[in-house]
C-alpha positions in Angstrom: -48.3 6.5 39.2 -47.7 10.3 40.3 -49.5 12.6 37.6 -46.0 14.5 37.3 -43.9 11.1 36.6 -43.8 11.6 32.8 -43.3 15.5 32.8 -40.3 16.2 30.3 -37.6 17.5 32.5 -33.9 18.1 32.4 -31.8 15.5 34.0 -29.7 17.1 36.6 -25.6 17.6 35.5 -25.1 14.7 37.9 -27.1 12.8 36.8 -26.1 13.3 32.8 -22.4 12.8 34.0 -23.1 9.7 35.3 -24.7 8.1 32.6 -21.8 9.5 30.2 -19.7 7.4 32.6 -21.2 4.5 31.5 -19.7 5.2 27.9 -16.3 6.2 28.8 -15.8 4.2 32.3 -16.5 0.6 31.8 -13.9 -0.6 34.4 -10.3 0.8 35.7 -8.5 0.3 32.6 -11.1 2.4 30.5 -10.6 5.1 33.2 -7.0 4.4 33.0 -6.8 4.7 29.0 -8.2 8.2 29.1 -5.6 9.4 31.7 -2.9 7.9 29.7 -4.1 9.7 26.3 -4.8 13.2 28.3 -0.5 12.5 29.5 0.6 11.8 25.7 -1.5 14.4 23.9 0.2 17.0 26.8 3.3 16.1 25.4 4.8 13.7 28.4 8.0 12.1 28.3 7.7 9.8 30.9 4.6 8.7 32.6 4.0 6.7 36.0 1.7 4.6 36.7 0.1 3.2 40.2 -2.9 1.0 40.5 -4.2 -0.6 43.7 -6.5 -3.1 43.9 -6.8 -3.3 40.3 -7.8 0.1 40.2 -10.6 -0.1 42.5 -8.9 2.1 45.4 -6.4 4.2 43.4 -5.2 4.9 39.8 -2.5 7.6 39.7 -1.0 8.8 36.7 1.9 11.0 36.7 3.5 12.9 33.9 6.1 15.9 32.8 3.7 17.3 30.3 2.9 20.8 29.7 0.4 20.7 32.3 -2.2 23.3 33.4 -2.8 27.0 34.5 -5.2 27.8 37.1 -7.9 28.4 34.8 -7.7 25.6 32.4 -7.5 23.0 35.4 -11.2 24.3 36.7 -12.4 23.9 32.8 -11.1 20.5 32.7 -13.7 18.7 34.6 -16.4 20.5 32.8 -18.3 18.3 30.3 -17.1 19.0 26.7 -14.5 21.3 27.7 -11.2 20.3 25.3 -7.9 21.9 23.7 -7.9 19.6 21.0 -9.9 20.8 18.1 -8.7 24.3 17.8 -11.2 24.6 14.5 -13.7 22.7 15.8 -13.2 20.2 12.8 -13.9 16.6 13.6 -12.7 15.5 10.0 -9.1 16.7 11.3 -8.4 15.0 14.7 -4.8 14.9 15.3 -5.1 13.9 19.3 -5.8 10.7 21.2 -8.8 12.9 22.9 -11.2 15.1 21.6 -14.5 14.5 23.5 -13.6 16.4 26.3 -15.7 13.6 28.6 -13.2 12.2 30.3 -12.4 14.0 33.1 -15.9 15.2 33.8 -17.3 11.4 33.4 -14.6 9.9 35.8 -15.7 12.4 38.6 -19.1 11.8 38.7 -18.6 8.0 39.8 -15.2 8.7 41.7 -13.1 10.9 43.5 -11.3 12.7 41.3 -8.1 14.8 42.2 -6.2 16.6 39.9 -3.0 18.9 40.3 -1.0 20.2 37.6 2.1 23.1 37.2 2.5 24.5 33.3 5.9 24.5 32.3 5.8 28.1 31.9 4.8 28.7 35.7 6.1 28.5 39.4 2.8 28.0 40.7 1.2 24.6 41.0 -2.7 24.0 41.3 -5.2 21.4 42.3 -8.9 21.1 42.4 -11.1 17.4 43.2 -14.4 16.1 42.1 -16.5 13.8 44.4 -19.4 11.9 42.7 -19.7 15.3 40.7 -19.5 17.9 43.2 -16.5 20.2 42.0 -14.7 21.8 44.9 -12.5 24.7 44.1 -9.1 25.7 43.0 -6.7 25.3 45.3 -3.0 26.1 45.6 -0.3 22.8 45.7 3.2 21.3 45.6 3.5 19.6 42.2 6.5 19.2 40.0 5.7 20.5 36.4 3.2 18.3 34.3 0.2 16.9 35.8 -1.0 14.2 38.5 -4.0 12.6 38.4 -5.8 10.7 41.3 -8.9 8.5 41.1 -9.9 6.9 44.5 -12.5 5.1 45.3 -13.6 4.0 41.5 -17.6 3.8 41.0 -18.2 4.6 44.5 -20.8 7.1 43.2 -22.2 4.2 41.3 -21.9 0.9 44.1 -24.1 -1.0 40.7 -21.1 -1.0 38.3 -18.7 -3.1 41.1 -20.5 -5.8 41.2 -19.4 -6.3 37.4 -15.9 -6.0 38.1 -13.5 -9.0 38.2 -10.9 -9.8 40.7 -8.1 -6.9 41.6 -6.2 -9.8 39.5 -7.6 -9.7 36.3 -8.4 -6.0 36.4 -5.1 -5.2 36.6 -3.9 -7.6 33.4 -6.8 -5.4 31.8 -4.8 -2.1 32.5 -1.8 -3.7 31.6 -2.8 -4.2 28.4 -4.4 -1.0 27.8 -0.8 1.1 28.8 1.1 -1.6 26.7 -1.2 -1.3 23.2 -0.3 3.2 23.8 3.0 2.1 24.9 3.7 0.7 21.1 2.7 3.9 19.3 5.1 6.3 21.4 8.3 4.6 21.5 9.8 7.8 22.1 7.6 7.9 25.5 8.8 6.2 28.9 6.1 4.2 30.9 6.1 2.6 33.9 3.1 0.5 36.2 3.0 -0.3 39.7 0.8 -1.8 41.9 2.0 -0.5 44.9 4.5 -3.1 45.9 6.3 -4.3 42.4 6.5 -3.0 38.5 4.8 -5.1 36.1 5.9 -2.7 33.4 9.2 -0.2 33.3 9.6 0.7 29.4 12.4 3.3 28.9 11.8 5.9 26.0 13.5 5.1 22.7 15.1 8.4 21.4 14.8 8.5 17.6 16.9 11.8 17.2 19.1 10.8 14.3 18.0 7.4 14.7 15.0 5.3 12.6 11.5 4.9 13.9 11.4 1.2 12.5 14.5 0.5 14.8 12.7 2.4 18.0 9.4 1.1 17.5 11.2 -2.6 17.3 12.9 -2.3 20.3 9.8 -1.6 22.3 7.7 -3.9 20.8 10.3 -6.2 21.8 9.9 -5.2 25.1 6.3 -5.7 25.0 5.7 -8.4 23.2 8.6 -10.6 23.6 12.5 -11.1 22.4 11.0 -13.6 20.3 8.9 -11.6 18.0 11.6 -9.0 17.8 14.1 -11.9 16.3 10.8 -13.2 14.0 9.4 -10.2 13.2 9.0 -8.9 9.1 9.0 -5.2 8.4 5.8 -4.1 6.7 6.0 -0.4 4.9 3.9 0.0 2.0 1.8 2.9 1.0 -1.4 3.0 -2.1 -3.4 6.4 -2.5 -1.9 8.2 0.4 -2.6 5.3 3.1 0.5 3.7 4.7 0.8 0.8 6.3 3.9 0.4 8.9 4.9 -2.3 11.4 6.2 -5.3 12.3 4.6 -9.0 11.8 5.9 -12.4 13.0 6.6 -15.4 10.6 4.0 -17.7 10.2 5.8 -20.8 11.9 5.6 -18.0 15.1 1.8 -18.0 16.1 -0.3 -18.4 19.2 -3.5 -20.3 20.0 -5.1 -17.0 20.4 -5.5 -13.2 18.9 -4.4 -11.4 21.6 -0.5 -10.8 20.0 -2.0 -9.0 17.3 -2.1 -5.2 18.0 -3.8 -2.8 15.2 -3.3 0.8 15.4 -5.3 4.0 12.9 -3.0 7.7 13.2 -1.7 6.2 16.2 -4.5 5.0 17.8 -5.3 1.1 19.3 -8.4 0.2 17.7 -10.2 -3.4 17.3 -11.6 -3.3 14.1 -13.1 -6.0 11.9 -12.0 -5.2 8.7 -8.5 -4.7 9.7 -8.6 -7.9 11.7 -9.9 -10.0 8.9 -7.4 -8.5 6.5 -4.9 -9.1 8.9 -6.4 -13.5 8.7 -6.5 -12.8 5.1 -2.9 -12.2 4.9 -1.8 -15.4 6.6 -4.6 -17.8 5.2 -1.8 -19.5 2.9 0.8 -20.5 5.4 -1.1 -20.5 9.1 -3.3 -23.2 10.0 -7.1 -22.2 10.7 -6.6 -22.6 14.5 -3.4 -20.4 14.8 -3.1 -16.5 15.2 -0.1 -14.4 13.5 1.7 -12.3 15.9 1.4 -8.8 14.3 1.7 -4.7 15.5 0.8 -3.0 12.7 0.4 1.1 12.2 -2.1 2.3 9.5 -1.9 6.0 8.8 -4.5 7.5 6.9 -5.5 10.4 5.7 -8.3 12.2 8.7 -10.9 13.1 6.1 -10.5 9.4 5.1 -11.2 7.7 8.6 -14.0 8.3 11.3 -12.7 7.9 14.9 -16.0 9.6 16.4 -17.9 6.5 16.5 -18.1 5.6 19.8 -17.1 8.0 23.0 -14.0 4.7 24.1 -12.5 5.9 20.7 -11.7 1.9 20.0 -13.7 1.6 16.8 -13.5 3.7 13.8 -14.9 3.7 9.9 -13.0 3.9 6.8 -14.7 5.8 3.9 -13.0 2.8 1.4 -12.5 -0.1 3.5 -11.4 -1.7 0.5 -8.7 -0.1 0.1 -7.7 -0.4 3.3 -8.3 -4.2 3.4 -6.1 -4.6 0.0 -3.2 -2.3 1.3 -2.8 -4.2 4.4 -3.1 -8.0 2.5 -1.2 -7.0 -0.3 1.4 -5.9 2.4 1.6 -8.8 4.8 2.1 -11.4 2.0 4.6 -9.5 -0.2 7.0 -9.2 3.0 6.5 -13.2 3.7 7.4 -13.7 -0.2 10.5 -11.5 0.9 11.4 -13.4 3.8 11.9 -16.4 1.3 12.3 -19.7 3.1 12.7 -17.9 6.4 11.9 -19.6 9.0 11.0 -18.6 13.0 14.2 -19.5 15.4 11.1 -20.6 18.2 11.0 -24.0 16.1 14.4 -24.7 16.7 14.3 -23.8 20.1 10.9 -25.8 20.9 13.0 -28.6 19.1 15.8 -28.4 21.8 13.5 -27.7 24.5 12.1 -31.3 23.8 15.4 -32.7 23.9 16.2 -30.6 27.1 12.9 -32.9 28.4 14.0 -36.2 27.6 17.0 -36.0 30.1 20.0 -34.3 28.8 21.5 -32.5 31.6 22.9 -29.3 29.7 24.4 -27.9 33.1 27.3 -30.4 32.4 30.3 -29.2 31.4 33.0 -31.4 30.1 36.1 -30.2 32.7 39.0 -28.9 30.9 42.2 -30.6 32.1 44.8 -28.1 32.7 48.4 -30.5 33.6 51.7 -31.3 33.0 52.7 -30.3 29.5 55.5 -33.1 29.0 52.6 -36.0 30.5 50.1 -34.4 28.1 52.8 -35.4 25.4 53.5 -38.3 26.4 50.2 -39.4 26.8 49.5 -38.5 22.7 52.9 -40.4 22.2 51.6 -43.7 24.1 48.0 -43.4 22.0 49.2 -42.9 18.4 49.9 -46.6 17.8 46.3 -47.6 18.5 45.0 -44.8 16.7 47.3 -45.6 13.2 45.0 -48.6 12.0 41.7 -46.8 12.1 43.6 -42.9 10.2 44.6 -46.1 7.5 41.9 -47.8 7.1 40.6 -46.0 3.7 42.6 -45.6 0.8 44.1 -42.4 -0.5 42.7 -42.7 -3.4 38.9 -43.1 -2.2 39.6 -40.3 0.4 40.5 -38.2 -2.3 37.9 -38.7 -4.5 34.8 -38.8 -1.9 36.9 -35.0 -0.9 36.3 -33.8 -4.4 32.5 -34.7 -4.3 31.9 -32.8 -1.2 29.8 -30.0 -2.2 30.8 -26.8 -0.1 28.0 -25.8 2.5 29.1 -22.8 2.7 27.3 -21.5 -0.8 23.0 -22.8 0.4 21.9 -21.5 3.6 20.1 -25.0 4.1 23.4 -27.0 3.5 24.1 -29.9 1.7 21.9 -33.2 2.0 24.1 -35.7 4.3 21.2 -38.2 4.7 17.0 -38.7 4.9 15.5 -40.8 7.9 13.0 -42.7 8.5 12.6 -42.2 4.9 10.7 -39.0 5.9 13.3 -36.4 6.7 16.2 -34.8 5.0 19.1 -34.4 7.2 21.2 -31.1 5.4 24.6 -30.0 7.1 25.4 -26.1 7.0 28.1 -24.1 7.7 27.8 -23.8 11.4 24.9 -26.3 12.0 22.4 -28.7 10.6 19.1 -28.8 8.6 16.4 -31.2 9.5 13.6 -31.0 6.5 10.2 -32.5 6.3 10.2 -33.8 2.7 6.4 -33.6 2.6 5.7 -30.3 3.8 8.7 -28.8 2.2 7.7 -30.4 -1.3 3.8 -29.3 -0.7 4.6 -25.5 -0.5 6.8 -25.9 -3.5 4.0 -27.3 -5.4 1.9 -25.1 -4.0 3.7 -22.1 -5.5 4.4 -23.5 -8.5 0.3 -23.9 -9.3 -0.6 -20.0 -8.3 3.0 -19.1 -10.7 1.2 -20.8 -13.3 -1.9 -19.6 -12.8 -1.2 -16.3 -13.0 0.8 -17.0 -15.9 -0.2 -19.0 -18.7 -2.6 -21.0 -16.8 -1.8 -24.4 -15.2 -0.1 -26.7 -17.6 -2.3 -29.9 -17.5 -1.8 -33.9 -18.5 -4.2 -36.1 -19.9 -4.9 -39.4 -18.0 -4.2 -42.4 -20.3 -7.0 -44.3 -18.4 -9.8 -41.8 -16.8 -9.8 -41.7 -13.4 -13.4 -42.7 -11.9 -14.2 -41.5 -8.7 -17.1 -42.2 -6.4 -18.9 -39.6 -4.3 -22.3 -39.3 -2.5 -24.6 -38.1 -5.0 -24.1 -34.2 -3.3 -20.6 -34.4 -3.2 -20.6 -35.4 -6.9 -23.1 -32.5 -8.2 -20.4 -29.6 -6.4 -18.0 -31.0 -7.9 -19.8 -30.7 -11.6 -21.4 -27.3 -10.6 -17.6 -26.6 -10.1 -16.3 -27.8 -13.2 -15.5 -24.7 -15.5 -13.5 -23.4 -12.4 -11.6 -26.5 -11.3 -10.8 -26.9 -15.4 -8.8 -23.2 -15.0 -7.1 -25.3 -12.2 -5.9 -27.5 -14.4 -8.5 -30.6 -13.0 -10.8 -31.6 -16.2 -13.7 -33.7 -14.8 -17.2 -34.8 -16.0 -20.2 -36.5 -14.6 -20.4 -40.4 -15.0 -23.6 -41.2 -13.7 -25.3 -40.6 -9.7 -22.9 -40.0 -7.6 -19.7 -40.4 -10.0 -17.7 -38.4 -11.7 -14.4 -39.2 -14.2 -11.1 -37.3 -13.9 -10.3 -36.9 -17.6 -7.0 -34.3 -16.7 -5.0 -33.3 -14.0 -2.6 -30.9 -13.0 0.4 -31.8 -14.6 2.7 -30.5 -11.4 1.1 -32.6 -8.8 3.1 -35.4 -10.9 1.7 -39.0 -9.6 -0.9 -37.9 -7.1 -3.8 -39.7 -5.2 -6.6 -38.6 -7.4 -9.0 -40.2 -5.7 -8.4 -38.7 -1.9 -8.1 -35.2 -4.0 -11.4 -35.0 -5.6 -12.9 -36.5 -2.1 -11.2 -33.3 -0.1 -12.1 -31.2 -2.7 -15.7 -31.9 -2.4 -15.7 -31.6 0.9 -14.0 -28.7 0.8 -16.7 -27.1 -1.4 -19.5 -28.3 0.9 -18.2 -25.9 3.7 -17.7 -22.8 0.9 -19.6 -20.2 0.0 -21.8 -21.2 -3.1 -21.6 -17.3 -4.1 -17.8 -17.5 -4.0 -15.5 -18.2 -6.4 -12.7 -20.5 -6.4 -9.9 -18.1 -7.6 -11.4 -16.3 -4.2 -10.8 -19.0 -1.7 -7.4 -20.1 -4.6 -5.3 -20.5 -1.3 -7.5 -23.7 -0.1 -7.5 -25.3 -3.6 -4.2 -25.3 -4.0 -3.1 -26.2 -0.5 -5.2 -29.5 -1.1 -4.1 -30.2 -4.5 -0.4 -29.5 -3.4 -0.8 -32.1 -0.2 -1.9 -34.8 -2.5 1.0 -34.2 -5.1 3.6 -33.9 -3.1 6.2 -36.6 -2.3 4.9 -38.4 0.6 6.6 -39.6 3.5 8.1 -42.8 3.3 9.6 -42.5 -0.4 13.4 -43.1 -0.2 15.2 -39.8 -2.3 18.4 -40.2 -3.8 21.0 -37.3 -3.0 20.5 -35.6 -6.1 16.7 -35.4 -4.9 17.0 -34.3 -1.4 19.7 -31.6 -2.7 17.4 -30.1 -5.5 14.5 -30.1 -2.9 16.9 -27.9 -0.5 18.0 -25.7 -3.7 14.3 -25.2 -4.5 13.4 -24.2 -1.1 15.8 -21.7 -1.3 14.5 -19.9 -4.0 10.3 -20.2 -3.3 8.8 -17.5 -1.3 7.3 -18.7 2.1 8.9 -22.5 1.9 9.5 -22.3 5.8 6.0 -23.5 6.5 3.2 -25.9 4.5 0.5 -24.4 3.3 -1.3 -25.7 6.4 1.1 -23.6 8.7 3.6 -26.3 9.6 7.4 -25.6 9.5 9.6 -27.3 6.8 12.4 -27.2 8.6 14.1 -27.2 11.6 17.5 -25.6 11.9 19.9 -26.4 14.9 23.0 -24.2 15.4 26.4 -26.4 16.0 26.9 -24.4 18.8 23.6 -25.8 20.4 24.0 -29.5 19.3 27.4 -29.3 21.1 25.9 -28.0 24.7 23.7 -31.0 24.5 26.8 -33.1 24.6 28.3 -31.0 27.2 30.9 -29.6 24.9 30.5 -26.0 24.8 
């Protein structure tokens, strides 16, 4: 080894830009994030896009921002060079950037080209950066705002290509980057190419005279779907000067994935633990463990209160009460599901059709509409009413009448009036302009399921004594959580005592669940427990409980209900919070629009 290797030096500026790079330019879309944030903080209304290769050969980002003078452009690609903290307060960020590393970074690995006209100027200006070397200012044609060029991406640094994916999958990755900015700035136009076809062309929303809610909808229709615009629940609360805005889909509208749930901090797309497990939290009661909620939610909060300087990608930040935070946004999510009342998404009804669609209806037909002779078309009704007589008489006027006057009017319940139960499973309700198809069990297990946390939270849960103690056998491990458990599950309403290894006796139940299987309850319960948290309390993990104890008191498919039943079930529904999916995330209900059921029979 050289006697001079371990001299203490300073790295040549190359050198230190390059391994800033590595911070800020993990792959195209990074590179392409940081362009996009430079075009919104300049005040841009529309911004263009272009990305070959996936970003490899060329990203170009165009915009009608303020753009630059002569002499800011040559301080833009210097290291730490910024317009955006004018006190040099990092407690009081108001921009996307702040760092001043972007431009600098992106040069030292690429070649860089930059040309820019201020608003207040006839002269345009450009200057270029290869692998760090800066050339010089240099005069150029450019509309007013800004143009950025990156060619050639980590040519400076062949090492970082080989950890790129295909052009393909690059290019989804820049997708989603411009779509999570696209959310916050509705009022911003965006468009992305890659050379041959537009994957994205989002028109700006005005909002002068109109409502931000209504503008940011619209565009995160555009972005994530018609559906979740028709399912979506608007979220605005506020505690201790933190608000919460947004959007977020029903429960019975949920992916297999997380990738529909966009979080945003003063307007900035973050990925951030304890918002995403608040977000969980929120849904726990009505979404199965499997599913994600579909969500785009906006947290504003106060700059002194948050730390975006954590990392130079500007994707993670720190709350100084993360509590609060965490509360706000639970609080939040299930107070607009209790709002939305039996509400349930219009995608079950549609994946319900679809299936029919499958099985062989062919919805292209269309019965023909006879247009002939008006005197044959009378005639014709003349020569049919004889044979048609018997069947109009065939009831008697006085049991027409009377079955008339028992008809309950559909038009008064949004889930109609029971006409019938299949299968001895499933309520069949007719509505105004369609039907109700209801899954008795589900439907009865979130009713019971409210009705447990109601009385919880009121007078505690009304309990009944069991004539004959229930004796249930357990493994002998099962059997001790259940005892350790006692004093909680007795707040539950469940009184129970050990009877022996391995047994314990239900002396008390809840008197809600009404004739329940006490024996597969305590048996879920325990097993329930065995996967919890011994440090955790019951009333913390409430949800589970009661989704178990409502399943197994709950009336169970195959029980025959009178019409009495099946309409006081429907009438319940309709007034319980979050009765359009079980407490396991399954709808209740299925609704199917007249106008639908008569395309499938080529009527419409």
């Amino acid at each position: 080894m050289s006697p001079t290797a371990n001299l203490l030096r300073r790295l040549p500026e190359v050198t230190v830009n390059r391994i800033a790079a590595g911070e800020v330019v993990e792959r195209p879309a990074s590179a392409l994030k940081e362009l996009v944030e430079n075009a919104i903080d300049a005040g841009a209304g529309q911004i263009e896009i272009v990305l070959l290769d996936g970003g490899r050969e060329l990203i170009s980002v165009t915009d009608d921002g303020r753009g630059m003078s002569r002499d800011e452009l040559s301080l833009a690609v210097e290291r730490h060079a910024t317009s955006k903290l004018p006190d040099e307060d990092l407690l009081e960020i108001q921009w996307l950037g702040f760092r001043g590393e972007a431009l600098p970074s992106i040069g030292a690995v690429a070649r860089l080209s930059i040309a820019s006209r201020a608003h207040d100027s006839e002269d345009a200006w450009r200057i270029e950066v290869d692998g760090g070397r800066v050339g010089d200012v240099t005069p150029a044609a450019q509309a007013r705002g800004s143009r950025v060029e990156v060619r050639d991406l980590f040519h400076a640094t062949p090492a970082r290509l080989k950890f790129l994916k295909t052009p393909r999958t690059e290019f989804q990755h820049a997708v989603d980057v411009v779509k999570r900015l696209a959310m916050v700035r509705p009022d911003i136009g965006f468009t992305l190419s890659d050379g041959e076809r537009r994957s994205l062309d989002l028109r700006p929303n005005l909002m002068s005279g109109g409502d931000l809610f209504d503008a940011r909808l619209a565009r995160l229709g555009a972005v994530m779907g018609r559906e979740f615009a028709d399912n979506a629940l608007v979220i605005n609360a506020e505690r201790e000067g933190i608000r919460l805005t947004g959007y977020a889909g029903l429960p019975t509208l949920n992916r297999a994935n997380n990738r529909m749930q966009y979080l945003f901090v003063n307007g900035r797309p973050v990925r951030d633990r304890v918002l995403a497990g608040a977000l969980r939290a929120g849904y726990m009661e009505v979404l199965a463990s499997n599913r994600h909620a579909m969500a785009a939610l906006f947290l504003e909060v106060p700059a002194a209160e948050v730390d975006v300087n954590v990392h130079p990608m500007k994707a993670e930040v720190r709350f100084r009460d993360a509590g609060i935070v965490r509360g706000l946004l639970v609080s939040a999510l299930r107070h607009a599901m209790a709002a939305a009342g039996h509400r349930s998404a219009t995608t079950v009804s549609t994946a319900a059709l679809g299936r029919v669609r499958e099985g062989g209806f062919d919805l292209s037909y269309r019965q023909p509409q006879y247009r002939g002779n008006t005197g044959l078309m009378e005639a014709a009704a003349a020569f049919q009413a004889p044979f048609q007589a018997p069947f109009a008489a065939t009831a008697e006027p006085s049991a027409r009448v009377e079955a008339e006057e028992n008809v309950i009017p559909v038009g008064d319940y949004p889930l109609g009036v029971a006409r019938g139960q299949l299968h001895e499973t499933y309520i069949v309700a007719q509505t105004e302009n369609g039907i109700v198809i209801v899954d008795q069990h589900a439907a009865h297990e979130r009713l019971v399921m409210e009705r447990i946390k109601a009385q919880l939270s009121g007078q505690g849960v009304a309990r009944q004594m069991l004539l004959l103690p229930e004796v249930v056998e357990l493994d002998e491990a099962g059997a001790q959580r259940i005892v350790d458990r006692a004093g909680e599950l007795a707040e539950l309403g469940l009184v129970v005592e050990a009877f022996g290894t391995g047994t314990i006796v239900v002396r008390e139940f809840p008197a809600v669940l009404g004739e329940s299987n006490i024996q597969g309850l305590i048996q879920d319960l325990a097993d329930e427990l065995a996967e919890m948290d011994q440090a955790l309390a019951l009333k913390e993990r409430l949800d589970d409980v009661c989704a178990s104890m409502a399943c197994h008191g709950s009336v169970r498919a195959g029980r025959r209900l009178t019409v009495a039943e099946m309409n006081a079930l429907l009438r319940e529904m309709e007034r319980t919070p979050r009765s359009g999916q079980c407490s396991h995330g399954r709808p209740t209900y299925v609704e199917l629009k007249l106008g639908d059921i008569e395309s499938l029979f080529g009527r419409k």
